[in-house]
Structure formats: C-alpha cells, structure tokens
Biopython code that builds the backbone (N, CA, C, O; Angstrom):
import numpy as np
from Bio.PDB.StructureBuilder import StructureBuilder

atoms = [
    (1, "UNK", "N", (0.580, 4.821, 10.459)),
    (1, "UNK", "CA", (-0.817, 4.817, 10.154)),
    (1, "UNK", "C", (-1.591, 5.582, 11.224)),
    (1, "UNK", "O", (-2.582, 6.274, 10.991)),
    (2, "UNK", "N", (-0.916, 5.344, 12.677)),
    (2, "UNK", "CA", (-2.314, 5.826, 13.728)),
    (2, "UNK", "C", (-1.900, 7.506, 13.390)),
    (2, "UNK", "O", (-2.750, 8.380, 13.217)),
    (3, "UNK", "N", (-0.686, 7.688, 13.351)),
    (3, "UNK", "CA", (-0.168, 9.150, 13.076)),
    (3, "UNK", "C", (-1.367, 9.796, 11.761)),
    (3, "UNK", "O", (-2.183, 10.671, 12.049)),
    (4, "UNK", "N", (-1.310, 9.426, 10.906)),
    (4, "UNK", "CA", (-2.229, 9.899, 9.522)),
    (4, "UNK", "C", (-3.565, 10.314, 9.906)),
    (4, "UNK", "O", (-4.136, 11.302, 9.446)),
    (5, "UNK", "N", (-4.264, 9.132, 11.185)),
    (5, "UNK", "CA", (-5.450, 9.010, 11.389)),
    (5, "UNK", "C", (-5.628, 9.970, 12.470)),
    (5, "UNK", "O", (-6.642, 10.657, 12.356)),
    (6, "UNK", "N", (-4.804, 10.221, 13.624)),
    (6, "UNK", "CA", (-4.916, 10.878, 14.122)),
    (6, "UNK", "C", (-4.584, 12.129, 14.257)),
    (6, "UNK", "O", (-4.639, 12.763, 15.310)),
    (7, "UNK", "N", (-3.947, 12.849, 12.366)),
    (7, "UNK", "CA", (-4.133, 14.162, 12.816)),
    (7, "UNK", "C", (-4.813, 14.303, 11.162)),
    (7, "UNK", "O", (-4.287, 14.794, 10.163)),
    (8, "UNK", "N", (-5.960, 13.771, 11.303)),
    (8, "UNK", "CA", (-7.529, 13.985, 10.472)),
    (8, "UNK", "C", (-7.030, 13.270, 8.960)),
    (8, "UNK", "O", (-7.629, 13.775, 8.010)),
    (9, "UNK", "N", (-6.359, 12.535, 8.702)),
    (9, "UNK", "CA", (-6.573, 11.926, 7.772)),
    (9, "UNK", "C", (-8.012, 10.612, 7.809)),
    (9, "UNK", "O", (-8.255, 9.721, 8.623)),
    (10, "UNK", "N", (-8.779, 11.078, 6.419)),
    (10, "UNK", "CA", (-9.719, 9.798, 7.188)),
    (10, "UNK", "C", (-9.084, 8.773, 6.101)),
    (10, "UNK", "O", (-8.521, 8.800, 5.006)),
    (11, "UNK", "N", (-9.647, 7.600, 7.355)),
    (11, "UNK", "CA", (-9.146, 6.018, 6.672)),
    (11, "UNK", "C", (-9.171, 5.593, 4.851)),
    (11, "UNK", "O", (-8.396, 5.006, 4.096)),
    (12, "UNK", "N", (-10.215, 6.114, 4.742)),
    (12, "UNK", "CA", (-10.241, 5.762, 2.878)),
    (12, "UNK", "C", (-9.547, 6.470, 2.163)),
    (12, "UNK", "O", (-9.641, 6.355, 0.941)),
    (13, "UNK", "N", (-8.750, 7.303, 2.690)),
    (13, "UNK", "CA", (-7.541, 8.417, 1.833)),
    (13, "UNK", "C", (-6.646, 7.220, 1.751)),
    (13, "UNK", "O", (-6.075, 7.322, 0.665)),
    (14, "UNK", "N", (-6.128, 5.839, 2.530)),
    (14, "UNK", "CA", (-4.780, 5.675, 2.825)),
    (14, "UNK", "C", (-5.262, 4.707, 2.089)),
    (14, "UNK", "O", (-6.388, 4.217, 2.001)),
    (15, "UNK", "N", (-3.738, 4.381, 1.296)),
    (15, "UNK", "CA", (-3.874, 2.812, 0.586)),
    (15, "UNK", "C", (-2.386, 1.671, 1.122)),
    (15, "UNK", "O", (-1.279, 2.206, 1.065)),
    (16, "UNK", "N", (-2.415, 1.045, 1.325)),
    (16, "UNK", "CA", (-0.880, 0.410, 1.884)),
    (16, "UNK", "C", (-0.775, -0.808, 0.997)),
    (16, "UNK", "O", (-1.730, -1.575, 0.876)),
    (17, "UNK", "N", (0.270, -0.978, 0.431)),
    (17, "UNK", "CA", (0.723, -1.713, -0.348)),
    (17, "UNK", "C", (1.901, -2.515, 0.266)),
    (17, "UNK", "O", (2.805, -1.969, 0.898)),
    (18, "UNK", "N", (1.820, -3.968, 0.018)),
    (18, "UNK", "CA", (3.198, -4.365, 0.371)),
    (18, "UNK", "C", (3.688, -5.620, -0.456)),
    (18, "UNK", "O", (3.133, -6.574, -1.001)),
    (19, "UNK", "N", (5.158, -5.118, -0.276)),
    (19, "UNK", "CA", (5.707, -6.285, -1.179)),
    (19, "UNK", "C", (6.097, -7.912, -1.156)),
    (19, "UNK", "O", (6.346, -8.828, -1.940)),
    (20, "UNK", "N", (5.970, -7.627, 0.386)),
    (20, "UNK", "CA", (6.292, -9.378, 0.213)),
    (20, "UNK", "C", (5.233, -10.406, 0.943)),
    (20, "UNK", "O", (4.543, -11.311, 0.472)),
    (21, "UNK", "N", (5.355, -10.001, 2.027)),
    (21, "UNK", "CA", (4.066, -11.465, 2.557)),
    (21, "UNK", "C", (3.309, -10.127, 2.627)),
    (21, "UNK", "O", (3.745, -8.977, 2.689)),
    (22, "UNK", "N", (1.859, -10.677, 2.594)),
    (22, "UNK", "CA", (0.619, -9.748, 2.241)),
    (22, "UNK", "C", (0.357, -9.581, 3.569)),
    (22, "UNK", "O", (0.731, -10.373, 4.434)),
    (23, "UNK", "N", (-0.755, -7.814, 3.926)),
    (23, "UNK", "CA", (-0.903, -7.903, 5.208)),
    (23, "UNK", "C", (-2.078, -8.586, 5.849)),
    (23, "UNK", "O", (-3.167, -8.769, 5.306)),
    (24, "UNK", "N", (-1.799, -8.875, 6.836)),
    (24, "UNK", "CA", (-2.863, -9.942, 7.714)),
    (24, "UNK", "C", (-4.016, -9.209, 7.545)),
    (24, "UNK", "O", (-4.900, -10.062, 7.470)),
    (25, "UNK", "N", (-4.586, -7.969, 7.427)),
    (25, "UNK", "CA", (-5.814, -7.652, 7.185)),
    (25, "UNK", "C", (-6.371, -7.889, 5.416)),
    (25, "UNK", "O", (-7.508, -7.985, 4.955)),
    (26, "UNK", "N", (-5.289, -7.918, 4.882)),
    (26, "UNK", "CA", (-5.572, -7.954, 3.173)),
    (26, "UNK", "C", (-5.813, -9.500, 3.201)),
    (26, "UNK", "O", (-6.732, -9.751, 2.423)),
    (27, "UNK", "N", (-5.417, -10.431, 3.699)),
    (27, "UNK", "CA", (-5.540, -11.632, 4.247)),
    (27, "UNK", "C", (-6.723, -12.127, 4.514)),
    (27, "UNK", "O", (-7.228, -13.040, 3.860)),
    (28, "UNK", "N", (-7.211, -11.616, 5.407)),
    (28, "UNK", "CA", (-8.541, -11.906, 6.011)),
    (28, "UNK", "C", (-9.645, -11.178, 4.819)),
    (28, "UNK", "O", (-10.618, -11.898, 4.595)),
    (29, "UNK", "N", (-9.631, -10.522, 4.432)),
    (29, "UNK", "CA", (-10.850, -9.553, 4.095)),
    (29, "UNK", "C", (-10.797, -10.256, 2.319)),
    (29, "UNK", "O", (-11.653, -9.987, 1.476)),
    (30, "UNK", "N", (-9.810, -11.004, 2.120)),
    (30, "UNK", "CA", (-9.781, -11.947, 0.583)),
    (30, "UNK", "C", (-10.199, -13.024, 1.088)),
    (30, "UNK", "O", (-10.849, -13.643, 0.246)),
    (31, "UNK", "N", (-10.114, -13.764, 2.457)),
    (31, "UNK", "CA", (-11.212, -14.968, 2.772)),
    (31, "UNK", "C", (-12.589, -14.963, 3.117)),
    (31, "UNK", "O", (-13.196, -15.783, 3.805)),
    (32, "UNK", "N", (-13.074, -13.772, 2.463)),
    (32, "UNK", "CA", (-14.547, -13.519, 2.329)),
    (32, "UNK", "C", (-14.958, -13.251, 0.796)),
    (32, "UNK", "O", (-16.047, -12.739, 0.534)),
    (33, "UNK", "N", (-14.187, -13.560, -0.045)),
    (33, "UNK", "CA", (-13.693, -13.598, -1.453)),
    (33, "UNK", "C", (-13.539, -12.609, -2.711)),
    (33, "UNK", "O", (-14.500, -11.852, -2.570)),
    (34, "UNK", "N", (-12.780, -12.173, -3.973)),
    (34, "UNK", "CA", (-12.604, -11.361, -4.371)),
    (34, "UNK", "C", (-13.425, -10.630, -4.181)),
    (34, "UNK", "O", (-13.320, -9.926, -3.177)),
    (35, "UNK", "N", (-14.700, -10.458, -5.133)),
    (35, "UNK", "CA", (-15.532, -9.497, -5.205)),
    (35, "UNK", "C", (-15.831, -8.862, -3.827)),
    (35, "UNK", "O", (-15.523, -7.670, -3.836)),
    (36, "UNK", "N", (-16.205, -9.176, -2.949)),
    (36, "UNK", "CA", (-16.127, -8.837, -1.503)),
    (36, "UNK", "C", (-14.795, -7.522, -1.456)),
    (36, "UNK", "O", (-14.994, -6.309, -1.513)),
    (37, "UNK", "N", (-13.519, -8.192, -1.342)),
    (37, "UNK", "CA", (-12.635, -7.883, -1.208)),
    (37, "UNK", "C", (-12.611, -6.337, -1.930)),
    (37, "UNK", "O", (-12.439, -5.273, -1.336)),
    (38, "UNK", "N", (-12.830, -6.528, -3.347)),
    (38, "UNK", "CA", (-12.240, -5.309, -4.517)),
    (38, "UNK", "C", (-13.636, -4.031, -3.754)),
    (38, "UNK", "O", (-13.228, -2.945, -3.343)),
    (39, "UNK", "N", (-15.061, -4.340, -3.675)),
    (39, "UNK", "CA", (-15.807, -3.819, -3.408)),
    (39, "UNK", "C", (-15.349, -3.190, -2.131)),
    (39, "UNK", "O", (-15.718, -2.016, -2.098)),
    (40, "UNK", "N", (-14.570, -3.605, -0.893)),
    (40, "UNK", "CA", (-14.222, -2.489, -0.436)),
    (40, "UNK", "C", (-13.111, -1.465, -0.693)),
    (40, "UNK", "O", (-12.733, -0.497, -0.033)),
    (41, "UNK", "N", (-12.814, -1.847, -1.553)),
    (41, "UNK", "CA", (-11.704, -1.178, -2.338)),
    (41, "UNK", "C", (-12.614, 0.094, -3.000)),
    (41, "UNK", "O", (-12.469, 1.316, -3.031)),
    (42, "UNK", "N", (-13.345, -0.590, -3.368)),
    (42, "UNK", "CA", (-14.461, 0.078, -3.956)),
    (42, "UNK", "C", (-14.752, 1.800, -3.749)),
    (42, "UNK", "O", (-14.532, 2.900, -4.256)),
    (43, "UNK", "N", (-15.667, 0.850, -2.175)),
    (43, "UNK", "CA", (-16.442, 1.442, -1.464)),
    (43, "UNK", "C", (-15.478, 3.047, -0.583)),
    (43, "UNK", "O", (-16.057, 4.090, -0.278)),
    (44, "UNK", "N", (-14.556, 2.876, -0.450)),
    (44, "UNK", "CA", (-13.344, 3.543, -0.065)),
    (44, "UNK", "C", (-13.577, 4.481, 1.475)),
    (44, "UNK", "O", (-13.280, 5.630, 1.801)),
    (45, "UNK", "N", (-14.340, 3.199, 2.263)),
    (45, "UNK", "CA", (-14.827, 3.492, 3.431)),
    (45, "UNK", "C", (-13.486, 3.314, 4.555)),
    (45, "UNK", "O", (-13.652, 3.818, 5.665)),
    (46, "UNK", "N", (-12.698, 2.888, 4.383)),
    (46, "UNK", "CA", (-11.742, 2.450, 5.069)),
    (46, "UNK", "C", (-9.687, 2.145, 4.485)),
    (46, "UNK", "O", (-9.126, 2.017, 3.397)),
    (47, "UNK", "N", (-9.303, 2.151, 5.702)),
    (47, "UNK", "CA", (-7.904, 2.079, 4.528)),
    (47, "UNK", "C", (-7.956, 0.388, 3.808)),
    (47, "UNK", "O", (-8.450, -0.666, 4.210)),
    (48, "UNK", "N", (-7.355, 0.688, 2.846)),
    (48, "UNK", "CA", (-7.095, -0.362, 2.065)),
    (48, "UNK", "C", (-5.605, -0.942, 1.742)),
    (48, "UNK", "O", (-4.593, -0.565, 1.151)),
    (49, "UNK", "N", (-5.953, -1.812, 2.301)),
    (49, "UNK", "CA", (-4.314, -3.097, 2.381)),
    (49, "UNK", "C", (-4.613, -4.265, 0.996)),
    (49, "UNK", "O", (-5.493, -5.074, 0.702)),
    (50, "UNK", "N", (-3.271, -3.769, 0.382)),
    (50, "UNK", "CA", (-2.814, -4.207, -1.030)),
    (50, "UNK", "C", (-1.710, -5.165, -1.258)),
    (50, "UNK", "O", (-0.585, -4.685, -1.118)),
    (51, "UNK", "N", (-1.785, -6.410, -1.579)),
    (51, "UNK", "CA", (-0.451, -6.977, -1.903)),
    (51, "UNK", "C", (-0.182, -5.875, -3.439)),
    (51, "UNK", "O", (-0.975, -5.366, -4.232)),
    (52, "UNK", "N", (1.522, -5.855, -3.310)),
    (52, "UNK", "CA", (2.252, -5.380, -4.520)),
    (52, "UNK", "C", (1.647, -5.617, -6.246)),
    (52, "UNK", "O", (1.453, -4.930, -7.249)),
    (53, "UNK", "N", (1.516, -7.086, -5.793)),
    (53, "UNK", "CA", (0.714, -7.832, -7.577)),
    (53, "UNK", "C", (-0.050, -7.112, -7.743)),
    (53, "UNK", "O", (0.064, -6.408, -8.747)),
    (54, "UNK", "N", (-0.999, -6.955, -7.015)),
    (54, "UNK", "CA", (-2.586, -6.414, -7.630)),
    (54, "UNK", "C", (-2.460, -4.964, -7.235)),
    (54, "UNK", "O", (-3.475, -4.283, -7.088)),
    (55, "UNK", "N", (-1.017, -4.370, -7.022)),
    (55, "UNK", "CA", (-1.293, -2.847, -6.909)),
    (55, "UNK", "C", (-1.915, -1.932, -8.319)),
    (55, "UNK", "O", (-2.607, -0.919, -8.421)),
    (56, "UNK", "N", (-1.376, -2.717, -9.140)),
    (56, "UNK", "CA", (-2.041, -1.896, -10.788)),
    (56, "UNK", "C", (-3.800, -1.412, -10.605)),
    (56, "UNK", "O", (-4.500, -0.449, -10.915)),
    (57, "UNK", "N", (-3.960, -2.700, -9.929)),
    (57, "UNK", "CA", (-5.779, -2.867, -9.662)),
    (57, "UNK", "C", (-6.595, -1.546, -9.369)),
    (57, "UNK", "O", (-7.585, -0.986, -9.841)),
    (58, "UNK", "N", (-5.661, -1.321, -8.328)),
    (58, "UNK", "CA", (-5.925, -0.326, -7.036)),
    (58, "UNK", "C", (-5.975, 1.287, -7.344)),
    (58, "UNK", "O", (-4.950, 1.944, -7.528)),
    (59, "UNK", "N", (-7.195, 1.794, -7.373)),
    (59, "UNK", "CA", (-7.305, 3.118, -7.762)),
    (59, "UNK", "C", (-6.414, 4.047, -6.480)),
    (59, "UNK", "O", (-5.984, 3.570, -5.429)),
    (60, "UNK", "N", (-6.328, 5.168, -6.840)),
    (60, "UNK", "CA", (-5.436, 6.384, -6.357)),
    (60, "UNK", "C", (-5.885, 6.867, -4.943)),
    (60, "UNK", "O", (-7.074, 7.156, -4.802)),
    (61, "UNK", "N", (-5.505, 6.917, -4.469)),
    (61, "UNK", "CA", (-5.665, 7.669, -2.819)),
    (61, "UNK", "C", (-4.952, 9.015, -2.467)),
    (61, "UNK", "O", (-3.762, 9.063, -2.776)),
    (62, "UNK", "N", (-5.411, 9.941, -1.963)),
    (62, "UNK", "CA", (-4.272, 11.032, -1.347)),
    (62, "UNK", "C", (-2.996, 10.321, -0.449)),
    (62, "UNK", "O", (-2.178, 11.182, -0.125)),
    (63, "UNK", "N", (-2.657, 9.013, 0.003)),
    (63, "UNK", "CA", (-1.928, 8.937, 0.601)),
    (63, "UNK", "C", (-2.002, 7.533, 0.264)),
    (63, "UNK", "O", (-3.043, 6.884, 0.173)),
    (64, "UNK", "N", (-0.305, 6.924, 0.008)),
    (64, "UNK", "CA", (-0.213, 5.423, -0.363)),
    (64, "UNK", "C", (0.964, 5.248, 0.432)),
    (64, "UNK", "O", (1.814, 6.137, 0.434)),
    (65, "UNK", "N", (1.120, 4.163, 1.135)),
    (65, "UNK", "CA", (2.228, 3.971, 2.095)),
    (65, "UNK", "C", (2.550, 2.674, 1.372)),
    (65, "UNK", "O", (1.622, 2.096, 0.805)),
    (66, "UNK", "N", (3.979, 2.074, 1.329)),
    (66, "UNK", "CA", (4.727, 1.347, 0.337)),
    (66, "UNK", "C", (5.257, 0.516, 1.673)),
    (66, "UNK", "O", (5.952, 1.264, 2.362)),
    (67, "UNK", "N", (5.129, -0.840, 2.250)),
    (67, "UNK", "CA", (6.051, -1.401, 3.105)),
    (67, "UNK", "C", (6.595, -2.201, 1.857)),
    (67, "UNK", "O", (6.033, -2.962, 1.069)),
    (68, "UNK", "N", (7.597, -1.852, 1.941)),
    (68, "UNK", "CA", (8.796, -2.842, 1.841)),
    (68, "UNK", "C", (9.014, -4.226, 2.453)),
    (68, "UNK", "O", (10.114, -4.253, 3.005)),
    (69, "UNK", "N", (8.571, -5.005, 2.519)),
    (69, "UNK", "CA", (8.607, -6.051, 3.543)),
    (69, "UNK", "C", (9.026, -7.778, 2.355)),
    (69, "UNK", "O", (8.544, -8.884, 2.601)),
    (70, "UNK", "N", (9.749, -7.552, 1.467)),
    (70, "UNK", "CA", (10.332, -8.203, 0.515)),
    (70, "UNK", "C", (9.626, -7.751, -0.621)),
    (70, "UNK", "O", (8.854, -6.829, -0.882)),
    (71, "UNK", "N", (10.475, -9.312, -1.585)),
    (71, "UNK", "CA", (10.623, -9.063, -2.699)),
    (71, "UNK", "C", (10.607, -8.014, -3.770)),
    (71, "UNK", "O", (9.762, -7.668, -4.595)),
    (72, "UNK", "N", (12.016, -7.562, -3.435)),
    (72, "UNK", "CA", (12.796, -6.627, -4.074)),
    (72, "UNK", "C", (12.405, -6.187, -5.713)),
    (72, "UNK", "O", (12.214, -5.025, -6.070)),
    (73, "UNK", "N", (12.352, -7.084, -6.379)),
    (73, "UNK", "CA", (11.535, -7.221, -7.711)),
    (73, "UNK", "C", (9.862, -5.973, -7.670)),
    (73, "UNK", "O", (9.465, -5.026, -8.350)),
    (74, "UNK", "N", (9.370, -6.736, -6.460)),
    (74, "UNK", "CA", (7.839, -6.190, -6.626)),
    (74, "UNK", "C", (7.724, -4.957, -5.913)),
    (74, "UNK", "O", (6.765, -4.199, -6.056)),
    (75, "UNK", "N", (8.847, -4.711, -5.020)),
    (75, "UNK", "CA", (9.027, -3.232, -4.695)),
    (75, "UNK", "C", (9.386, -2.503, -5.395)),
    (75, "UNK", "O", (9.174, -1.351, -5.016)),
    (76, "UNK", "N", (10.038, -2.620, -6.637)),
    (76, "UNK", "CA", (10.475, -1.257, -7.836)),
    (76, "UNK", "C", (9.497, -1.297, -8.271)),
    (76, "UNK", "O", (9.011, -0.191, -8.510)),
    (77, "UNK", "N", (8.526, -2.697, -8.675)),
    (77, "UNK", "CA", (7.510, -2.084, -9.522)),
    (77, "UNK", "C", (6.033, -1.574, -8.667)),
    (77, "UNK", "O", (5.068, -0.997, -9.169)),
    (78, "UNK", "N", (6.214, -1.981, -7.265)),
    (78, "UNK", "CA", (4.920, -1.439, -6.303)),
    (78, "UNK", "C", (5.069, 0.146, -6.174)),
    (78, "UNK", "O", (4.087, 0.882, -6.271)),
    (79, "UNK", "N", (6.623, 0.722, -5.904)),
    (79, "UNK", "CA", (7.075, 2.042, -6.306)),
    (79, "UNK", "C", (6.580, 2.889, -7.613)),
    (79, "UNK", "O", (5.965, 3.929, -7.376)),
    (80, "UNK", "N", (6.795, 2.535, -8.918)),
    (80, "UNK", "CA", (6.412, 3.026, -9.608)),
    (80, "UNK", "C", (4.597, 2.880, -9.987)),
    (80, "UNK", "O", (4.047, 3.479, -10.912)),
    (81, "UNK", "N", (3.966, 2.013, -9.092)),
    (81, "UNK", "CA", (2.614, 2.128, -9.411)),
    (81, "UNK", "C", (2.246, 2.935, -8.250)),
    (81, "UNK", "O", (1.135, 3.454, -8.363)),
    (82, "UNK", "N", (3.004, 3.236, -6.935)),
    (82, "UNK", "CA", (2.833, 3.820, -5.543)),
    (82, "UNK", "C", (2.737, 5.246, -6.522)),
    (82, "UNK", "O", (1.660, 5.763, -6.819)),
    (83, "UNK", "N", (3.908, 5.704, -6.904)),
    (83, "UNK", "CA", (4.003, 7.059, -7.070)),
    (83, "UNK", "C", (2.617, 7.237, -8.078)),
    (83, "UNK", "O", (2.419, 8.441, -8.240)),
    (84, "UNK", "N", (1.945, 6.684, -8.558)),
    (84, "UNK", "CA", (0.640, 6.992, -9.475)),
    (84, "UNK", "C", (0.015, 7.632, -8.622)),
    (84, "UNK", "O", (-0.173, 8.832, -8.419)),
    (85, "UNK", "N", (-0.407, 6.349, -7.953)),
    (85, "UNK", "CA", (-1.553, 6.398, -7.312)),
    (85, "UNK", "C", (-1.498, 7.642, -6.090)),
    (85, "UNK", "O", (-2.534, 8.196, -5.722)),
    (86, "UNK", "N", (-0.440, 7.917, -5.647)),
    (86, "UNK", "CA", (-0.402, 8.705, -4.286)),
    (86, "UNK", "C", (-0.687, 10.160, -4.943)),
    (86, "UNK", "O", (0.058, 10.606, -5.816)),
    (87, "UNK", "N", (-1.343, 10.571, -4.665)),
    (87, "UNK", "CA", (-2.465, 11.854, -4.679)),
    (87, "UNK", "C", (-1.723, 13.147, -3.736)),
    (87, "UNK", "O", (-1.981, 14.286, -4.127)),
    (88, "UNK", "N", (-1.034, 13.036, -2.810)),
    (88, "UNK", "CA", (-0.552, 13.970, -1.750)),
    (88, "UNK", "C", (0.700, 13.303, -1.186)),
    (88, "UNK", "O", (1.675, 14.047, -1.080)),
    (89, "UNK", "N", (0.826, 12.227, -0.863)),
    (89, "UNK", "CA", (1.581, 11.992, 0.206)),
    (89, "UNK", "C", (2.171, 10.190, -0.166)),
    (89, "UNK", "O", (1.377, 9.250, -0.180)),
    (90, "UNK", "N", (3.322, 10.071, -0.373)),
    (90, "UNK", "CA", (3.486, 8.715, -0.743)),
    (90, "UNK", "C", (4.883, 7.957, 0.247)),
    (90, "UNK", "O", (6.057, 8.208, -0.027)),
    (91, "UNK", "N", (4.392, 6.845, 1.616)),
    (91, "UNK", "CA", (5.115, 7.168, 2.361)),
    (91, "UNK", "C", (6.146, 5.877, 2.085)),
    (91, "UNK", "O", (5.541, 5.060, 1.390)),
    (92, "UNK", "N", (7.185, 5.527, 2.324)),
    (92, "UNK", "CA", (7.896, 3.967, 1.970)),
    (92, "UNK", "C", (8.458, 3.681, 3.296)),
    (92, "UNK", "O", (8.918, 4.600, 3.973)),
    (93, "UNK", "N", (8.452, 2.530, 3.688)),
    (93, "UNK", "CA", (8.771, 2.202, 5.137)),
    (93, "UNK", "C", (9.535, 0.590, 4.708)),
    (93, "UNK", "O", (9.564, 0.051, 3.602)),
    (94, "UNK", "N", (10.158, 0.057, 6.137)),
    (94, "UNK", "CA", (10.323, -1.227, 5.938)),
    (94, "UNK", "C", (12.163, -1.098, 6.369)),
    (94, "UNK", "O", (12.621, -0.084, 6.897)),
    (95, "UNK", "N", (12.936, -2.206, 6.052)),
    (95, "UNK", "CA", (14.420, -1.945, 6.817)),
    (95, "UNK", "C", (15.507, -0.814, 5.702)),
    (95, "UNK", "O", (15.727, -0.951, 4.499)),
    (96, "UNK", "N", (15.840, -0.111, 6.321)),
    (96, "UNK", "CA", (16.459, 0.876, 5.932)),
    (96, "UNK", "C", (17.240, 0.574, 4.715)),
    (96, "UNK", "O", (17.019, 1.084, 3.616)),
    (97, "UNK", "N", (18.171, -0.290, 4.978)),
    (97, "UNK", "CA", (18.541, -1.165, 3.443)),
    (97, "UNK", "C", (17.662, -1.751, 2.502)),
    (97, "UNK", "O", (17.765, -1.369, 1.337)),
    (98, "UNK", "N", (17.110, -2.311, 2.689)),
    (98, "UNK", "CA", (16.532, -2.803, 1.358)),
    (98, "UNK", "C", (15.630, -1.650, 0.877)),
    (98, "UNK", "O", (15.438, -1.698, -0.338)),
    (99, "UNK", "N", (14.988, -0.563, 1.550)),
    (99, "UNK", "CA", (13.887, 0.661, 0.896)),
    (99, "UNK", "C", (15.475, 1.252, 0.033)),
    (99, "UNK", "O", (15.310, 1.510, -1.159)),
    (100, "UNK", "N", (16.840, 1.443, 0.560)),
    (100, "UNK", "CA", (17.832, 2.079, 0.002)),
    (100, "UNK", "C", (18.081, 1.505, -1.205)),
    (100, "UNK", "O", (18.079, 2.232, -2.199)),
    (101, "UNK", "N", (18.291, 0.367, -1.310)),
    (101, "UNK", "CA", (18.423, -0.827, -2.358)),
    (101, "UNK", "C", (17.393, -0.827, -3.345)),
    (101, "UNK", "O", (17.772, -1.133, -4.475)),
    (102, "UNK", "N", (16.042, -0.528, -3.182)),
    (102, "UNK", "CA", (14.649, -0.573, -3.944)),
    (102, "UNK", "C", (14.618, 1.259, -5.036)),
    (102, "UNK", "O", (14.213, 1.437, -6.185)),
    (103, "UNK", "N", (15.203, 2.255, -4.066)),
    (103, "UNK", "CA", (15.049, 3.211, -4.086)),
    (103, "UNK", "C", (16.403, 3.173, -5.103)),
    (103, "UNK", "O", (16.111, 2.938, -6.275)),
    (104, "UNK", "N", (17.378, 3.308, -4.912)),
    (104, "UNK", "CA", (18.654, 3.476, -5.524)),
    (104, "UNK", "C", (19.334, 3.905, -4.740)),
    (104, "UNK", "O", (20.519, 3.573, -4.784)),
    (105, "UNK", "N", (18.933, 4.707, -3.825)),
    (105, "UNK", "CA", (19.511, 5.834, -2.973)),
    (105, "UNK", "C", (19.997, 5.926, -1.657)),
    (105, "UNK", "O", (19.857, 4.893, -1.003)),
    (106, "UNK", "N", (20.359, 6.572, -1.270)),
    (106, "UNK", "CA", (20.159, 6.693, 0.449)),
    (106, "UNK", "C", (19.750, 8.051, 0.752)),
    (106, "UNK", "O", (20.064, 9.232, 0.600)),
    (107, "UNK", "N", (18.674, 7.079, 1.387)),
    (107, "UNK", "CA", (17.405, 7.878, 2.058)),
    (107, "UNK", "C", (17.658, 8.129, 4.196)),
    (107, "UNK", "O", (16.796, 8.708, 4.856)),
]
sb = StructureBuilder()
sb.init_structure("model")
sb.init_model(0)
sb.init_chain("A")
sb.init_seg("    ")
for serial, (resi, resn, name, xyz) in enumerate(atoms, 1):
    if name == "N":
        sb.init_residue(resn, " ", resi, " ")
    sb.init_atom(name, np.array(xyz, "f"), 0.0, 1.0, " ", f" {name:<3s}", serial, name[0])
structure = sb.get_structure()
C-alpha cells in the first residue's frame, strides 16, 4: 500500500478486499454505521477496506488489492469480483499457498 501511495497513486484509486477476518480499519469505520460506512465508499476520498461478502457492493477502482487472509471459498469469489472491479492494476497478497490454492496456480 505505502509503495502505491508513494509513487503517486492517490488513496481513492485503491480498494482492498479481504477474505477472511475483516480489516481493522473496515472495522472501525462500520462502528460509525452502514450508511456512514458505504458513503465513504462513496465519497472515494480515501482507500477503501472491503470484507470479501460485500465486495459485489463495491464500485471499481484503478487498483484493487485482494488479501487472502482466509476463507478459501470467499477468495475465488472476492477474485472474480477483484478482477471487475480493478481498472489497472489488481494486486493478490497473503501466504503463498493458499493465494496458489485460490488461484489454481503457481504464482
């Protein structure tokens, strides 16, 4: 992420999605409650942190980064809604096996 930002990607290009425990900022910013939440989604002032479920939700960005961080299930299908949405650049991270396992491949 600081890599993206620091060679001129701005923050509302990036969308991060993840599959298994949600990230601590997607966390916090839903205990100020949905509408809150989607509106900065919205607003596309900043990057936006996505659990996998509600990736369908989530409009398109030049750049969608995919952690892998479980459930294997919601990573094939966070993948095939990742590749929508990613506009330029669609990055997948997380332990080398299971992105291999999600992917089919070795990467």
């Amino acid at each position: 992420m600081d890599l993206l930002l620091d060679t001129g990607r701005a923050p509302g290009d990036i969308l991060v999605l993840t599959t298994g425990e949600q990230h601590p900022w997607a966390a916090h910013e839903l205990s100020f409650g949905e509408e809150s939440y989607w509106a900065q989604h919205d607003a596309r002032d900043d990057v936006f942190y996505a659990s996998a479920a509600v990736a369908a939700r989530a409009a398109g960005r030049p750049v969608v980064i995919v952690a892998v961080n479980g459930g294997d299930d919601a990573a094939v299908a966070a993948l095939s809604v990742a590749r929508e949405r990613a506009g330029a650049l669609l990055i997948v991270c997380g332990d080398p096996q299971r992105v291999n396992a999600v992917l089919g491949a070795g990467v």
